[in-house]
Each structure stands twice: as structure tokens, then as C-alpha cells.
MMTF fields as JSON, N, C-alpha, C and O atoms, coordinates in Angstrom:
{
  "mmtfVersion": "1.0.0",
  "mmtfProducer": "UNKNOWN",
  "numBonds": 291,
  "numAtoms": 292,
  "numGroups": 73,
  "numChains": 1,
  "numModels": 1,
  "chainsPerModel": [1],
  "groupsPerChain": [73],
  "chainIdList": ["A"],
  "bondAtomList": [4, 2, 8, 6, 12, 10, 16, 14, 20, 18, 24, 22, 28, 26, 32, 30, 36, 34, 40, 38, 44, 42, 48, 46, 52, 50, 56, 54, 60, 58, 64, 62, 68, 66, 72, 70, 76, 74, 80, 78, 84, 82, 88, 86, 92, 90, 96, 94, 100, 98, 104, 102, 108, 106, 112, 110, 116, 114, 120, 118, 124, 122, 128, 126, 132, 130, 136, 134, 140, 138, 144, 142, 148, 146, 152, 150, 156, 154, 160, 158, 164, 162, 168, 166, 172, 170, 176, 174, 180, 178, 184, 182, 188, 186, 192, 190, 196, 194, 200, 198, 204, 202, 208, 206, 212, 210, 216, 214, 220, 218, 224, 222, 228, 226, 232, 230, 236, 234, 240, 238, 244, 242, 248, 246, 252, 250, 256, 254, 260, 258, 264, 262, 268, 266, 272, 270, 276, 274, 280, 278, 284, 282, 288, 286],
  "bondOrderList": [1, 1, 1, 1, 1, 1, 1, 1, 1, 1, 1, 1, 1, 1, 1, 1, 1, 1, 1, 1, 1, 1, 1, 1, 1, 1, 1, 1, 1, 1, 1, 1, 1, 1, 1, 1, 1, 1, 1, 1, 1, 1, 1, 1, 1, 1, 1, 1, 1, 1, 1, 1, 1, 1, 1, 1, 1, 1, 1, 1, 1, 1, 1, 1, 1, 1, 1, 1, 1, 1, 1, 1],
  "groupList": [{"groupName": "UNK", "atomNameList": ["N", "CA", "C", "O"], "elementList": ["N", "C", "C", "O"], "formalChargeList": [0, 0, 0, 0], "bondAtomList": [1, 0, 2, 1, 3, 2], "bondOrderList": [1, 1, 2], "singleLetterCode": "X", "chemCompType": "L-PEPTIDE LINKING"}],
  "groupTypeList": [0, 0, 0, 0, 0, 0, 0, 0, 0, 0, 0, 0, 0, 0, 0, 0, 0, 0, 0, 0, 0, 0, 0, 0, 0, 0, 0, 0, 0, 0, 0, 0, 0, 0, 0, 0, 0, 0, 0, 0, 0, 0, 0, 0, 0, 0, 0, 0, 0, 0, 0, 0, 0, 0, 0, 0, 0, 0, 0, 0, 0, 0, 0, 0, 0, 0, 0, 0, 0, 0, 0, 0, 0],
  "groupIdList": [1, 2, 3, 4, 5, 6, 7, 8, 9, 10, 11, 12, 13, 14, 15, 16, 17, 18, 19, 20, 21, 22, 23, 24, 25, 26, 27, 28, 29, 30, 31, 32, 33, 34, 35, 36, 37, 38, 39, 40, 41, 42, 43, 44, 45, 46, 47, 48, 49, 50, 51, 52, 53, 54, 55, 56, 57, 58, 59, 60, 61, 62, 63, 64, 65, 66, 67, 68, 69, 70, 71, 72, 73],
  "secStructList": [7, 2, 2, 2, 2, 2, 2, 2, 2, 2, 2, 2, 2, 2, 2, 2, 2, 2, 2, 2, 2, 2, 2, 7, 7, 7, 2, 2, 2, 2, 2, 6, 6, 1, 1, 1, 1, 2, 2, 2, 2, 2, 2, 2, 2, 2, 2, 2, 2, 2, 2, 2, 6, 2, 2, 2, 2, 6, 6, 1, 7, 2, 2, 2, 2, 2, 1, 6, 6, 6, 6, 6, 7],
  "xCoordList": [135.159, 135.161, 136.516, 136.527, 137.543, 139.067, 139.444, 139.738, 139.301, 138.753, 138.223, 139.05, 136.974, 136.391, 137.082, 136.922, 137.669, 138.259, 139.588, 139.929, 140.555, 141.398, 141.094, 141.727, 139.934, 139.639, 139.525, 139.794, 138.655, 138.373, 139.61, 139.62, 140.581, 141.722, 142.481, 142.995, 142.499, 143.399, 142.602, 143.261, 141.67, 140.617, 140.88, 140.993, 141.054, 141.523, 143.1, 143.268, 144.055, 145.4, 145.601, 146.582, 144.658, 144.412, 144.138, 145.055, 142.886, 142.792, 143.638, 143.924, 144.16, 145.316, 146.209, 146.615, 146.928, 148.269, 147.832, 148.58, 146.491, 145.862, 145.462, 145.156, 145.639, 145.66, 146.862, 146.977, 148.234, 149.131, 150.093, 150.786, 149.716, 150.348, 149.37, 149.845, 148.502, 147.598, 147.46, 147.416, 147.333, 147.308, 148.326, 148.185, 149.496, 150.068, 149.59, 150.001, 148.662, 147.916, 147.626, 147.345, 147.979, 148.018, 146.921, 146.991, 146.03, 144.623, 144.615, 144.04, 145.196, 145.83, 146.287, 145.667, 147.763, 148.339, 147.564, 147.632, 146.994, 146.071, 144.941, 144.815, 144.152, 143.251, 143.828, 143.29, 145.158, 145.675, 147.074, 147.902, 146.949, 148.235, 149.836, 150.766, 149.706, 151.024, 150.96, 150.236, 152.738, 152.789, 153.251, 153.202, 154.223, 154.764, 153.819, 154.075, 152.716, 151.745, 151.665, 152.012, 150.985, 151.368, 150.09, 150.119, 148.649, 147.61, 147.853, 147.08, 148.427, 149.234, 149.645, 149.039, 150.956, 151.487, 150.652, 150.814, 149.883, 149.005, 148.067, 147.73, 147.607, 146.795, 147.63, 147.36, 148.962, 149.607, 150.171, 150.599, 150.15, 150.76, 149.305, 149.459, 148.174, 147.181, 147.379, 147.603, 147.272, 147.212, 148.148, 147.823, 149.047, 150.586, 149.879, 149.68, 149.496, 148.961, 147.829, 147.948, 147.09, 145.947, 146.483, 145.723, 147.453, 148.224, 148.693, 148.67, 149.13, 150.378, 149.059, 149.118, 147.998, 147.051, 146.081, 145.537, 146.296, 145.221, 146.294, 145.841, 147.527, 148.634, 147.695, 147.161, 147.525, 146.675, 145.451, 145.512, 144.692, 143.564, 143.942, 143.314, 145.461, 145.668, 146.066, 146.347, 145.972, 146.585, 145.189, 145.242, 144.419, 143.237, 142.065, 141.712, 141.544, 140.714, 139.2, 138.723, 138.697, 137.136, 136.64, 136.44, 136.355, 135.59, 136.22, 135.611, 137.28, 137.483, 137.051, 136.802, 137.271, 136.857, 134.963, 134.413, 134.609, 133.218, 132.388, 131.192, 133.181, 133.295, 133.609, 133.113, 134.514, 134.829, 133.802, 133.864, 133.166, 132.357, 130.873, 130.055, 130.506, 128.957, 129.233, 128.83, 129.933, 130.616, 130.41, 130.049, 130.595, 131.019, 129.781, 129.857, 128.772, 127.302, 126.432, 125.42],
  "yCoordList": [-152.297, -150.884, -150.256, -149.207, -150.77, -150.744, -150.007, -148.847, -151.065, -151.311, -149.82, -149.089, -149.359, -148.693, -147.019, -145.985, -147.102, -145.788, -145.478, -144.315, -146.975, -146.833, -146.257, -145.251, -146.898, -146.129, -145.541, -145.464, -144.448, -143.167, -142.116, -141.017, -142.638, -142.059, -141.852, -140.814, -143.061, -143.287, -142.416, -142.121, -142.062, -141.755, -140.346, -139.692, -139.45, -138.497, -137.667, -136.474, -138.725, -138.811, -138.918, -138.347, -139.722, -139.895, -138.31, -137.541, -137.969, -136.219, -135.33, -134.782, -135.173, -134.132, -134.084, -133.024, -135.872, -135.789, -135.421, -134.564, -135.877, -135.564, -133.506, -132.606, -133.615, -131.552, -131.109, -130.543, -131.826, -131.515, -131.411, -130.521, -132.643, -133.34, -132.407, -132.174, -132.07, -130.88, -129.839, -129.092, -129.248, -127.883, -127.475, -126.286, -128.259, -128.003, -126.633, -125.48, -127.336, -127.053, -128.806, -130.002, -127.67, -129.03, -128.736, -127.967, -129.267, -128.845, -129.247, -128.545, -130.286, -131.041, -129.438, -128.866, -129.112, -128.235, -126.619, -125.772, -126.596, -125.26, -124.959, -123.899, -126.001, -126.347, -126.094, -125.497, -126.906, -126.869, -125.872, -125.968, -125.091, -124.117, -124.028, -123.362, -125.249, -125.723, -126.92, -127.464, -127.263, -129.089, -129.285, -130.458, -128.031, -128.379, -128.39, -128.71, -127.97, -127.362, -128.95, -129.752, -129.186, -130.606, -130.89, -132.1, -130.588, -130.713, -131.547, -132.486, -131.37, -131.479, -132.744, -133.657, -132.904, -134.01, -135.138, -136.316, -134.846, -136.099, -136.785, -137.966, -135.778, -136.328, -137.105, -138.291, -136.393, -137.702, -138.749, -139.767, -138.344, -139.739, -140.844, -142.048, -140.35, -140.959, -141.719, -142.929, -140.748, -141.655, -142.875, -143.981, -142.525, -143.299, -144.546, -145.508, -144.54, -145.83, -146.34, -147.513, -145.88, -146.209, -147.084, -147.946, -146.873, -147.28, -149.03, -150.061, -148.525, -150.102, -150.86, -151.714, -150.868, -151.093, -151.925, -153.006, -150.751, -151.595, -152.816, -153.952, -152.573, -153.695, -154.934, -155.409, -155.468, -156.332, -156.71, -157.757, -156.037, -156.258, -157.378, -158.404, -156.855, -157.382, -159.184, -160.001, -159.416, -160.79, -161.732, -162.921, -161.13, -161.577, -162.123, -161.55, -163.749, -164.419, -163.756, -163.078, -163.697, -163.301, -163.565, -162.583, -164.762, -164.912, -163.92, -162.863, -164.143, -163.251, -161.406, -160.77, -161.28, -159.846, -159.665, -158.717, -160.441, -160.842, -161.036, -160.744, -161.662, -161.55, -160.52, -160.326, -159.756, -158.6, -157.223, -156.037, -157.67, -156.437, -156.914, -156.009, -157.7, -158.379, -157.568, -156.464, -158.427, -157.923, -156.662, -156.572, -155.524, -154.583, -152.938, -151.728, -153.877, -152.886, -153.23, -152.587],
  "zCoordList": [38.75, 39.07, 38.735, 38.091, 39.089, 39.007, 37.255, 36.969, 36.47, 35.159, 34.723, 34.178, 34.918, 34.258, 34.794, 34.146, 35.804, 36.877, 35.966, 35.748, 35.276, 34.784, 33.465, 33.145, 32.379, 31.486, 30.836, 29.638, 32.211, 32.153, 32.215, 31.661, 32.948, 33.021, 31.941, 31.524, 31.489, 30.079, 29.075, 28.079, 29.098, 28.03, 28.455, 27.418, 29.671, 29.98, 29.535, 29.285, 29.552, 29.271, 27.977, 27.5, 27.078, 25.642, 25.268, 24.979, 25.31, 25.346, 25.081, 24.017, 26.465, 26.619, 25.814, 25.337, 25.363, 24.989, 23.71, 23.239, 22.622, 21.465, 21.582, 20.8, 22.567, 22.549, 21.746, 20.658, 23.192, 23.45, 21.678, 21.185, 21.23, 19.52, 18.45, 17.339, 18.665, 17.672, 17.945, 16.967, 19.144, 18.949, 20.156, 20.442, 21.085, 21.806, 22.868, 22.996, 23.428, 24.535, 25.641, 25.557, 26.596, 27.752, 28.585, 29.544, 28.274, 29.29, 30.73, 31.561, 31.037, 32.325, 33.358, 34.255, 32.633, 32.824, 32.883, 33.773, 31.872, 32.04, 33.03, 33.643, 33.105, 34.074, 36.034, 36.967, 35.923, 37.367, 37.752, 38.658, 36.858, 37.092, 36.694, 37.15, 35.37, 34.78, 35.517, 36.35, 34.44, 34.508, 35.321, 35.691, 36.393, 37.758, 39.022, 40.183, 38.477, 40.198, 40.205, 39.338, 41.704, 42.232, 41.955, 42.179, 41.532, 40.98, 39.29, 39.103, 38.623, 37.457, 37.476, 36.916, 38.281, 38.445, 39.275, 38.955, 40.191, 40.489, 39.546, 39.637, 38.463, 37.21, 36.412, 36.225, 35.743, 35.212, 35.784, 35.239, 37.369, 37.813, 37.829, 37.627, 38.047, 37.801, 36.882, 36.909, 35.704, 34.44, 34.117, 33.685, 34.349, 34.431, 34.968, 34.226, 36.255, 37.13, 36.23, 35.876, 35.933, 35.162, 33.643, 33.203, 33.106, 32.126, 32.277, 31.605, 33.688, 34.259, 34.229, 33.345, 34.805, 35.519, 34.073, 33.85, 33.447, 31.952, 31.376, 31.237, 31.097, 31.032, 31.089, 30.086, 32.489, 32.814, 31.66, 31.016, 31.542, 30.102, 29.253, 28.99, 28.753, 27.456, 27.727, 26.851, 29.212, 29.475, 30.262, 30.579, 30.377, 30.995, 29.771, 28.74, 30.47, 29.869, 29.112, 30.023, 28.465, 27.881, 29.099, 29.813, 29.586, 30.699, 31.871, 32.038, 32.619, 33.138, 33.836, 34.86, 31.949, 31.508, 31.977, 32.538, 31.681, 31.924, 32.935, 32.952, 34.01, 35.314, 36.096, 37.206, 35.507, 36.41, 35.711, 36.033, 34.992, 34.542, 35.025, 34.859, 35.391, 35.542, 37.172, 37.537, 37.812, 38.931, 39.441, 40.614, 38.68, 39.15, 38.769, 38.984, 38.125, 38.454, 39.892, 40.17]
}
């Protein structure tokens, strides 16, 4: 579950920053009132966590991976 929450996040953060590098628009930011409203900053701190969090992926067994996804429907 962990896994797929992080993701989605990253896949969220992927987005934005692909706004942010092409048409420099921050949808994060537009959506919650700029990059200072505290709405703002809890999404990238989200993402941020979601980041450290996938880290993990790249060091974990096939089986593992396999296990925690059978697991988690």
C-alpha cells in the first residue's frame, strides 16, 4: 500500500516539476495559493517523503517486490 501511495506521489511531483521545466507553471502552487501557503509546502514535503521512501525499491529483492504487492490488494 505504502509503495503505491508513494508512486502516486512521485507521479504527482513528476507532473508539476515537468509543468514547472515547460511551461513554468507550478500547478502544486496554483492550485493551493502559491509555493509559500502551507497547503503547498505539505505537498512537496509529501513528495520529498515519497522520494526517500521509493529509495528503498531500488535495493529490494524481485521476490520481495512481489510480496509486498500480492500483499497489499
Amino acid at each position: 500500500m505504502w509503495d503505491r501511495i508513494a508512486l502516486i506521489l512521485l507521479i504527482i511531483g513528476g507532473i508539476n516539476w515537468g509543468l514547472v521545466g515547460i511551461f513554468q507553471f507550478d500547478l502544486v502552487a496554483w492550485l493551493f495559493g502559491g509555493a509559500g501557503s502551507i497547503l503547498s509546502r505539505v505537498v512537496y514535503i509529501l513528495v520529498a517523503i515519497s522520494a526517500v521512501w521509493c529509495i528503498s525499491l531500488l535495493f529490494r529483492t524481485n521476490e520481495e517486490l512481489a510480496v509486498s504487492t500480492t500483499t497489499d490488494r
